[in-house]
C-alpha positions as CSV (number, residue, x, y, z in Angstrom):
1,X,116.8,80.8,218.0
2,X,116.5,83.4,214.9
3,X,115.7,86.8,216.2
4,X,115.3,88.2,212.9
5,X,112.4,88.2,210.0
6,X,113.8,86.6,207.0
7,X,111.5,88.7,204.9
8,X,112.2,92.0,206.5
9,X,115.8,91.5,206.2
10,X,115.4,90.4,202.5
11,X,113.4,93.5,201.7
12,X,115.7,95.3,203.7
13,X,118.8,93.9,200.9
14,X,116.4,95.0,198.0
15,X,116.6,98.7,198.9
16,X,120.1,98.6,199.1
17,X,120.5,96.9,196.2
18,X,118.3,99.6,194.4
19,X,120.3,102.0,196.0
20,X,123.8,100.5,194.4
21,X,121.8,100.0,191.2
22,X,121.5,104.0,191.3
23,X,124.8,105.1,192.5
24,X,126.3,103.3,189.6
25,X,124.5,104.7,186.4
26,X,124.3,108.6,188.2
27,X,127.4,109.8,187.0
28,X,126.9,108.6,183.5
29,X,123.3,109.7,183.5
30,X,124.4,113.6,184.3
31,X,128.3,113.9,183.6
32,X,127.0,116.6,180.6
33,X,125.1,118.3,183.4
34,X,128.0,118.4,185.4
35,X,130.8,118.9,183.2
36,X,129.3,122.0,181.9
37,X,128.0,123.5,185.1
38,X,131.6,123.0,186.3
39,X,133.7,124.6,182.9
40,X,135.1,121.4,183.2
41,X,137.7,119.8,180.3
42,X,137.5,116.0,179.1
43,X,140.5,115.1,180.5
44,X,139.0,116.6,184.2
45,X,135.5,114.4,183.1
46,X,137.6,111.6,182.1
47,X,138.7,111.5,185.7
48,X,135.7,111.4,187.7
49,X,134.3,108.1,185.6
50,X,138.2,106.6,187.0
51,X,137.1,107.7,190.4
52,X,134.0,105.9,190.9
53,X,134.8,102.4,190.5
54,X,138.4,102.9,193.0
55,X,135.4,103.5,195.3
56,X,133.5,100.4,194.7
57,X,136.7,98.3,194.5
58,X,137.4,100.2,198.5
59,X,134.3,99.3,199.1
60,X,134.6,95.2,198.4
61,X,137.4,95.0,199.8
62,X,136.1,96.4,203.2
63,X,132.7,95.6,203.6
64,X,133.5,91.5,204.5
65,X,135.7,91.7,207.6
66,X,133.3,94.1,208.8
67,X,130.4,92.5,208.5
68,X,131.8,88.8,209.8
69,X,133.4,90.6,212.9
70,X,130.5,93.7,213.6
71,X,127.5,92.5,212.1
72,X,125.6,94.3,209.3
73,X,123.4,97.1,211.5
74,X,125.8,99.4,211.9
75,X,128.3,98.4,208.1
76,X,124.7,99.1,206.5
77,X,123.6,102.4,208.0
78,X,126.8,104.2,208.3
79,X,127.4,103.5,204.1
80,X,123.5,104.9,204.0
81,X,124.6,108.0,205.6
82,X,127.7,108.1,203.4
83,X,125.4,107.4,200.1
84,X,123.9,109.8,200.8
85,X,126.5,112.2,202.0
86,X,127.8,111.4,198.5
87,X,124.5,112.4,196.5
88,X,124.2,115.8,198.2
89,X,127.1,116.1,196.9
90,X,126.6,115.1,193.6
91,X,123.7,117.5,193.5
92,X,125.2,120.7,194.9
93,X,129.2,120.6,194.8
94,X,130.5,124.1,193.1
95,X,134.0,122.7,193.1
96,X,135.5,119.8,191.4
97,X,137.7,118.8,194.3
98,X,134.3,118.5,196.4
99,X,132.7,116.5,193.4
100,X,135.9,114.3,193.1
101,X,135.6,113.6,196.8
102,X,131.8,112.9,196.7
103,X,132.1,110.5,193.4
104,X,134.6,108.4,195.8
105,X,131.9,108.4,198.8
106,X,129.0,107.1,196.1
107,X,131.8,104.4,194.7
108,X,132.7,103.4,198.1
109,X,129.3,103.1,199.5
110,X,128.1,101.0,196.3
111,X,131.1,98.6,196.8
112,X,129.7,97.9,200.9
113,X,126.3,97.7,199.8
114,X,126.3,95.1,196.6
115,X,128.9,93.4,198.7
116,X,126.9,93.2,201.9
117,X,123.1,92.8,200.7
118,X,124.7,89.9,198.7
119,X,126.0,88.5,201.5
120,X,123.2,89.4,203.8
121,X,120.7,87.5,201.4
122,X,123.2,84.3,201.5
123,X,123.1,84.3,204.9
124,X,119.4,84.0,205.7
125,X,118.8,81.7,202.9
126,X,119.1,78.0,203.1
127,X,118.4,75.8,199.6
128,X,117.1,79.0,197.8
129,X,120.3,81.0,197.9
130,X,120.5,81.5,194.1
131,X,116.9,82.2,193.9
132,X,117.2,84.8,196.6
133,X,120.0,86.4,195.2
134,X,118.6,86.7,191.4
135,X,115.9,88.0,192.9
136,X,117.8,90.4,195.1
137,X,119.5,91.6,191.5
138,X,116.3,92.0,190.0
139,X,116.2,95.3,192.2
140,X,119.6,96.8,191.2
141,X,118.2,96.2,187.0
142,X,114.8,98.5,188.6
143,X,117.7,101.0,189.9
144,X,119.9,101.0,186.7
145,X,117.4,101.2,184.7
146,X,115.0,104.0,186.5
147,X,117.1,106.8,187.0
148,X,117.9,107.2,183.8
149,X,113.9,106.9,182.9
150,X,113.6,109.2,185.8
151,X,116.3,112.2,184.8
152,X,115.3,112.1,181.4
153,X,111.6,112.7,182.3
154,X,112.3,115.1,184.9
155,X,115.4,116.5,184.6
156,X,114.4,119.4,182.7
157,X,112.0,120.3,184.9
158,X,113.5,119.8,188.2
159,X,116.6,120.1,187.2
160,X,119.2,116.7,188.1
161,X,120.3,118.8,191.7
162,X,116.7,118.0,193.3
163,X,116.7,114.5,191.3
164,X,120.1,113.6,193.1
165,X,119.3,115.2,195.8
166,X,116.0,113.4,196.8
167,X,117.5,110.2,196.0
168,X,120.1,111.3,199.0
169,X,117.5,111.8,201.5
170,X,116.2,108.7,200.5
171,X,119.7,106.8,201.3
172,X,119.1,108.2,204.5
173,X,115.8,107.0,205.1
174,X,116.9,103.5,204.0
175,X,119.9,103.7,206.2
176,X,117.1,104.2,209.6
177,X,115.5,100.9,207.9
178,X,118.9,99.4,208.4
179,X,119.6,101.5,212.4
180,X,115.9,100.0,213.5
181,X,115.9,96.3,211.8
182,X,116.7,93.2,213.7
183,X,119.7,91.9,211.6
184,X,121.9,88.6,211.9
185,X,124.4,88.7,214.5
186,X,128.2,89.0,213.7
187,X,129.4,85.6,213.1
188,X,132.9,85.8,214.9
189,X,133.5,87.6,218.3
190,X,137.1,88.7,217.0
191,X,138.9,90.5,213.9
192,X,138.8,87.8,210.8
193,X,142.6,86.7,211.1
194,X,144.6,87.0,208.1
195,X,145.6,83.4,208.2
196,X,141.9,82.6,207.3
197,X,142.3,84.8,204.3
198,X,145.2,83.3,203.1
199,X,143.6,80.0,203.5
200,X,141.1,81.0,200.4
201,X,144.5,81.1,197.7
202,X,144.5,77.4,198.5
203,X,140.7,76.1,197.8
204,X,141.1,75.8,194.3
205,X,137.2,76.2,194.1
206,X,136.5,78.9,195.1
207,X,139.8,80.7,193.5
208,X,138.1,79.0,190.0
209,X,134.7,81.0,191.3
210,X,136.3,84.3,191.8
211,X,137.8,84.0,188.1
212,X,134.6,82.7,186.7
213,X,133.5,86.6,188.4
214,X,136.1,87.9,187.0
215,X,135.1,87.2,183.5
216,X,131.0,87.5,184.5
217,X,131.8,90.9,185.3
218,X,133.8,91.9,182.8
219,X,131.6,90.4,180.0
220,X,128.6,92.5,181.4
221,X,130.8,95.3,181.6
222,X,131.8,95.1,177.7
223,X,127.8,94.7,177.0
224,X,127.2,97.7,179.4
225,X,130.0,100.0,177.7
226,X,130.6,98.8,174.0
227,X,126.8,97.4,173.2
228,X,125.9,101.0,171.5
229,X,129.2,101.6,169.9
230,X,128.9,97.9,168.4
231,X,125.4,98.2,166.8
232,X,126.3,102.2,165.8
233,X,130.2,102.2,164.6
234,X,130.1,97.9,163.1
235,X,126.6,97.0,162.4
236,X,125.4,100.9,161.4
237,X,122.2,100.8,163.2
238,X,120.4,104.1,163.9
239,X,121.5,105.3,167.6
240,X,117.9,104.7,168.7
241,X,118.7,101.1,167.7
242,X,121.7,101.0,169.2
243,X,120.2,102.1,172.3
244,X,117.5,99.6,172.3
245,X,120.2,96.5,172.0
246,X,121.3,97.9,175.3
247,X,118.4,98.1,176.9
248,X,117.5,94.6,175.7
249,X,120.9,93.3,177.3
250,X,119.7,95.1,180.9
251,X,116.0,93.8,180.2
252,X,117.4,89.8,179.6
253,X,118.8,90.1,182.6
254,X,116.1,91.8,184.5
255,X,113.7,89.3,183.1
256,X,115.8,86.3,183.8
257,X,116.6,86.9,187.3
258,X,113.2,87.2,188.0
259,X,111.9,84.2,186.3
260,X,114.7,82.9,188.8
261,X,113.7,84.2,191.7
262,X,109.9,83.6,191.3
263,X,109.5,80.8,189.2
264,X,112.4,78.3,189.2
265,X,113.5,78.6,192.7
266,X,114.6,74.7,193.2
267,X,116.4,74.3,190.0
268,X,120.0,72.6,190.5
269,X,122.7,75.5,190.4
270,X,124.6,73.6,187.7
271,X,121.5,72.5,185.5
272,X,120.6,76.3,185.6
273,X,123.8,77.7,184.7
274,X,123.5,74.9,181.9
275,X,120.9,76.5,180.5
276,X,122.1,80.1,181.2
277,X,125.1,78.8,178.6
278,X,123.0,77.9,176.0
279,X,121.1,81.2,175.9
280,X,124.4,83.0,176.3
281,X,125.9,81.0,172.8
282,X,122.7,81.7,170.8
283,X,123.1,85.1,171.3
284,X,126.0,85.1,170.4
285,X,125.3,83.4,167.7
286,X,122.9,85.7,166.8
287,X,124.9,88.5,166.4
288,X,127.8,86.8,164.4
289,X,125.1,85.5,161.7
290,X,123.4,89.1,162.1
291,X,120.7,88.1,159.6
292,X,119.2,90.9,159.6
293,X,121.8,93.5,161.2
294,X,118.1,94.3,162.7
295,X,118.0,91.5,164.3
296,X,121.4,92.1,166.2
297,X,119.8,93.8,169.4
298,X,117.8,90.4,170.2
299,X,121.1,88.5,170.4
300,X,122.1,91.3,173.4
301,X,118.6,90.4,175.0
302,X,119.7,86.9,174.9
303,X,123.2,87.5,176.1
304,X,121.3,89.4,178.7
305,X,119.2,86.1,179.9
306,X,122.8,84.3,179.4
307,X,124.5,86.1,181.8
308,X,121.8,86.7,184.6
309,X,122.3,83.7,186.6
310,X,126.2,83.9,187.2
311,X,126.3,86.0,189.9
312,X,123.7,84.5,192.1
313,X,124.6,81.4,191.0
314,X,128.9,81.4,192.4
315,X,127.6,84.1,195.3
316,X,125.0,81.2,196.3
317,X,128.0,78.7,196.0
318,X,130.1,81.2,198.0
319,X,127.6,81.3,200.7
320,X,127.1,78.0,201.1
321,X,130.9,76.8,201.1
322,X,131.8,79.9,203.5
323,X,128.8,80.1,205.6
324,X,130.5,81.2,209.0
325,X,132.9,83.6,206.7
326,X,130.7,85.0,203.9
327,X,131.0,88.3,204.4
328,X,134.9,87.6,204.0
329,X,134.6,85.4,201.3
330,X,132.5,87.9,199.2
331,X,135.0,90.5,199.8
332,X,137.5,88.3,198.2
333,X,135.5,86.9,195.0
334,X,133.8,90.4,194.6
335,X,136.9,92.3,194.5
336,X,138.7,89.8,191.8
337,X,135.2,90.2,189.7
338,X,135.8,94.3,189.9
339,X,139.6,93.7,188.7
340,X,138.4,91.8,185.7
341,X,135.5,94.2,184.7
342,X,138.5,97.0,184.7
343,X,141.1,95.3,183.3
344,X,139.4,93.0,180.3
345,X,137.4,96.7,179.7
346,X,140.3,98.7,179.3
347,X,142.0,95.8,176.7
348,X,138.7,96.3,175.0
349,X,139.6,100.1,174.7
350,X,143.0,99.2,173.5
351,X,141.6,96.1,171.1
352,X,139.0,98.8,169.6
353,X,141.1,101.6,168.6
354,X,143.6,99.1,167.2
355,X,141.6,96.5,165.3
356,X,138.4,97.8,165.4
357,X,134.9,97.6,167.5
358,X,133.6,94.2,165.4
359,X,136.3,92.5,167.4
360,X,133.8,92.7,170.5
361,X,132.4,89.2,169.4
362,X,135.7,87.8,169.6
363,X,136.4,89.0,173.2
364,X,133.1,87.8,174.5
365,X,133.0,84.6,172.8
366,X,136.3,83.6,173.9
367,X,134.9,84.7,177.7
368,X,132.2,82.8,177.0
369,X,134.1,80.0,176.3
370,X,136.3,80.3,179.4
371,X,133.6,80.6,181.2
372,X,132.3,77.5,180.3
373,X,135.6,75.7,181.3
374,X,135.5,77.0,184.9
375,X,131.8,76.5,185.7
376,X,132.7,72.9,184.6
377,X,135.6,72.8,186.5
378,X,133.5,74.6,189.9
379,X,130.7,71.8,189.7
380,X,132.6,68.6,189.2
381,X,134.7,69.4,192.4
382,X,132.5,71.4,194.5
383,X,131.9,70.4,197.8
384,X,129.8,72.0,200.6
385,X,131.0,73.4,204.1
386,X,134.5,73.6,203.2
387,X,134.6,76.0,206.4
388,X,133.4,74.6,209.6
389,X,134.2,76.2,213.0
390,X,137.0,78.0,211.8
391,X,138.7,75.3,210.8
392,X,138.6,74.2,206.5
393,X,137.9,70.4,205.9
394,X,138.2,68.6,202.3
């Protein structure tokens, strides 16, 4: 008998997912603040932006075992507390070993909680899993997206200090949500053993999901990072321009998740990410024709709506082909995602000083079309409860 409200413990995910959605745009939104409150140099800024995603990769790579062996209660509000441990912080180090260290709680704590609401919202859902989990994404788009709106509204007034530092007494608010909640139980009485991890390397599935995450997250990470310097530096669109074609991208997605998650619930995984393909190549087609350069910022909205769906679509497939292991199994897929956003974004770096920033269609089309190739792959030999009482079955 379920002891827990489905809809409590969904709302429950969405704060925590607004919560990752701010820890991960903070830094950027106030490293100017910071950097020249602390005399710092660029190579000492440089470093904190290297800091926080070690944390979130920490972070995935913990919060799994955990939450399979302990539950999610305690996993949730302890990385509450340390959120917000990490945006006091933020707001009021004087020291840039202190800011280092708090940078690392904030990347850590954002790892556990994308990780774990993500897995949290797989478990209590049954055929609305992608649904659920575009809609649960929705929420970190409202966090990206607000602080930024927020600090550049009231930053000069307040200051960032009180901006950060309110949103740390909120983290600890959310993490007393999370203390007085009736959660799922843990799904295994006993430490995950490691021979059930190794068993992952041979489901060729989901290995083919975790690289299709690899290259989701990297793509979104070379929309979030190069999208201005694209329309700027290649297309020589005014940096208000620029600006909006990034917004546009975060706005597709926002919008198409929602749609998602409100309006298209029972849509078949494979006929949705179908159609999230099509979007993704007329964007991209959009911006190679760039008739007007103008028009090159809708293409990014369009990539946006493309891309939407491929997380909630392979975490829903996750879920449902790991259901007495999910925790684990989104540890594992979410932490070959992070890999690929760091690695493929760092080539990028190395592709754009060398041949130039126009090469970004290049990268992403070729993503795009290996992307294709593996959610092809995923759906023709998928197979539901690959894991049943501990044990893995064809």
């Amino acid at each position: 008998m379920r002891m827990y409200s489905k809809r409590k413990v969904f709302w429950s995910a969405c704060f925590g997912m607004l919560l990752f959605g701010i820890a991960l745009i903070s830094l950027g939104s106030i490293a100017p603040e910071l950097k020249e409150k602390l005399g710092m140099s660029e190579i000492e800024a440089g470093t904190l932006f290297s800091i926080l995603p070690f944390g979130i990769l920490a972070g995935s790579l913990i919060f799994g075992p955990v939450a399979d062996r302990y539950g999610y209660r305690m996993l949730l509000t302890l990385t509450c507390i340390f959120l917000s441990a990490g945006f006091e912080g933020l707001a009021f180090s004087q020291s840039t070993a202190l800011l280092q260290g708090s940078i690392f709680l904030i990347g850590l704590s954002g790892g556990v909680l994308n990780g774990a609401t993500n897995a949290l919202v797989s478990d209590i859902s049954d055929s609305d899993r992608t649904a659920n989990i575009s809609l649960l994404g929705v929420f970190f788009g409202i966090g990206a997206l607000g602080i930024p709106v927020l600090l550049s509204s009231l930053g000069k007034k307040l200051g960032y200090e009180k901006i950060m530092a309110l949103v740390g007494i909120i983290s600890l608010f959310v993490s007393f949500i999370y203390a007085v909640i009736k959660l799922p139980p843990p799904k295994i009485g006993q430490h995950v053993p490691f021979s059930r991890i190794i068993d992952f390397f041979s489901d060729k599935v989901l290995i083919m999901i975790a690289f299709f995450l690899f290259f989701q997250s990297s793509y979104e990470g070379l929309m979030n990072n190069w999208t201005t310097s694209y329309l700027s530096d290649h297309l020589s669109l005014s940096q208000g321009k620029a600006l909006l074609g990034l917004s546009l991208f975060v706005a597709g997605m926002v919008v198409m998740r929602l749609l998602t998650g409100l309006l298209i619930r029972n849509i078949d995984p494979a006929k949705l990410l179908a159609v999230s393909f099509l979007l993704l190549i007329t964007g991209i087609v959009l911006l190679e024709l760039v008739l007007p350069a103008g028009m090159a910022p809708a293409g990014f909205f369009l990539i946006g709506t493309g891309l939407a769906n491929g997380f909630p679509i392979m975490l829903g497939l996750t879920g449902e082909r790991y259901e007495k292991l999910s925790g684990t199994a989104f540890s594992f897929v979410l932490t070959i995602a992070l890999l690929g956003n760091m690695v493929i974004n760092y080539m990028m770096g190395i592709i754009s000083e060398k041949e130039g920033i126009g090469n970004l269609i290049t990268v992403i089309s070729l993503e795009a079309l290996i992307m294709i190739i593996l959610g092809v792959f995923i759906f023709r030999n998928y197979k539901k409860s690959y894991y049943e009482s501990g044990k893995t079955v064809a």
